[in-house]
C-alpha positions as CSV (number, residue, x, y, z in Angstrom):
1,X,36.0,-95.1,40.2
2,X,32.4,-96.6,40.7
3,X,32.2,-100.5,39.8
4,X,28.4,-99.8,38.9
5,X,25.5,-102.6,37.5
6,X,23.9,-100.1,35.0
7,X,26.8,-97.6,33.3
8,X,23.2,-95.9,31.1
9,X,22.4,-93.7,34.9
10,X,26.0,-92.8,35.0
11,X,26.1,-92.0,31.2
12,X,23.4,-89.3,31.9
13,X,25.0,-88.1,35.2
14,X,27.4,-85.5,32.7
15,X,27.1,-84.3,29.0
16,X,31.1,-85.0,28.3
17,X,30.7,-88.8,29.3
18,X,31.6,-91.7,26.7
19,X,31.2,-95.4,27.1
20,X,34.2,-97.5,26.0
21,X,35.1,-100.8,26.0
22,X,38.1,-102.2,27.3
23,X,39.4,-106.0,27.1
24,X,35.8,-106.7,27.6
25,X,34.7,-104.7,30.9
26,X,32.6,-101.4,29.9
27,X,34.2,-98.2,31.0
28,X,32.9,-94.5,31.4
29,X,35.3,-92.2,31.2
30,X,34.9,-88.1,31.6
31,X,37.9,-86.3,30.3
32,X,36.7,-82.9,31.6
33,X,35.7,-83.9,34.9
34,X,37.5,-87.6,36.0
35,X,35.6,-88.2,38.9
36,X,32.9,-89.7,36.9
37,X,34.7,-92.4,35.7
38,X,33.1,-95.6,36.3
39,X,33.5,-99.4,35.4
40,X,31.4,-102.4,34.5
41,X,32.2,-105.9,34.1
């Protein structure tokens, strides 16, 4: 998991990518392909 200061690069990285939040940190998570899966916050 990246711990990244802007999630919008990472967002573009792959198509299946969602942004969710989590007890107030921002999450990306990729359900297809979990390597993307990065944090913020």
């Amino acid at each position: 998991m990246k711990i990244a200061n802007s999630l919008k690069t990472l967002k573009a990285r792959h198509k299946a990518c969602r942004l969710v939040r989590r007890k107030g940190r921002i999450y990306i998570i990729n359900k297809t392909n979990p390597r993307f899966k990065a944090r913020q916050g």
